[in-house]
C-alpha angles and dihedrals in degrees: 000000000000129000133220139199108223120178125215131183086340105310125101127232136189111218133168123245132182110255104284096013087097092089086055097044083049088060099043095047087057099047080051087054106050090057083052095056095047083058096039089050086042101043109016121224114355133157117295094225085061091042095058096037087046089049092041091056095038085053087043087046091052088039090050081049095052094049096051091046090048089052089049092055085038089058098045086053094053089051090052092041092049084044089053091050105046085051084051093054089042117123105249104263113263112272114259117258119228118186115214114207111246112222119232129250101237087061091055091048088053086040088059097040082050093045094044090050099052092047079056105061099034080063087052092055094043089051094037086050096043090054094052 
């Protein structure tokens, strides 16, 4: 099991890690020291019992912070999931209905007088020009 040297709030540990853990521990010893340092820069020398119980809660404190935050957006995302669905189960809207005007008869019976009397006398001309 390997060991590794982290250093917080300026003080070094040895702690053991699984093998291939020890670029996670890295990370996670550094996330613990910043918050050291924060107190250290806030508060000055203090025990390092204290300094590692007051960076542990502070982390605790931003990691509280981020779930919550991660069930709020996880919520959100259930209510849009169950509107999506329920948009997907709908019944199609009903189609839209579009009233054509109906012509009357007494303009189709004009339309057909109009259109008898011009065939007329475009027989008058092809038989006057025939003639001629």
């Amino acid at each position: 099991m390997p060991e590794v040297t982290i250093s917080i709030g300026g003080r070094d540990f040895e702690v053991a890690c699984r093998e291939g853990e020890e670029p996670f521990l890295q990370s996670a010893a550094k996330m613990l020291d910043n918050e050291a340092q924060v107190l250290s820069d806030q508060v000055g020398r203090m025990p390092e019992a204290r300094m590692l119980l007051m960076a542990g809660l502070m982390l605790a404190d931003r990691a509280a912070s981020m779930e919550d935050r991660v069930a709020k957006v996880e919520s959100e995302l259930k209510e849009r999931d169950a509107e999506l669905e329920a948009l997907r189960n709908a019944a199609p809207p009903e189609p839209e209905r579009i009233e054509v005007p109906v012509i009357p008869d007494q303009v189709t019976d004009t339309l057909a007088e109009i259109a008898a009397r011009t065939e007329a006398l475009a027989a008058k001309l092809q038989d006057s020009k025939e003639s001629a």
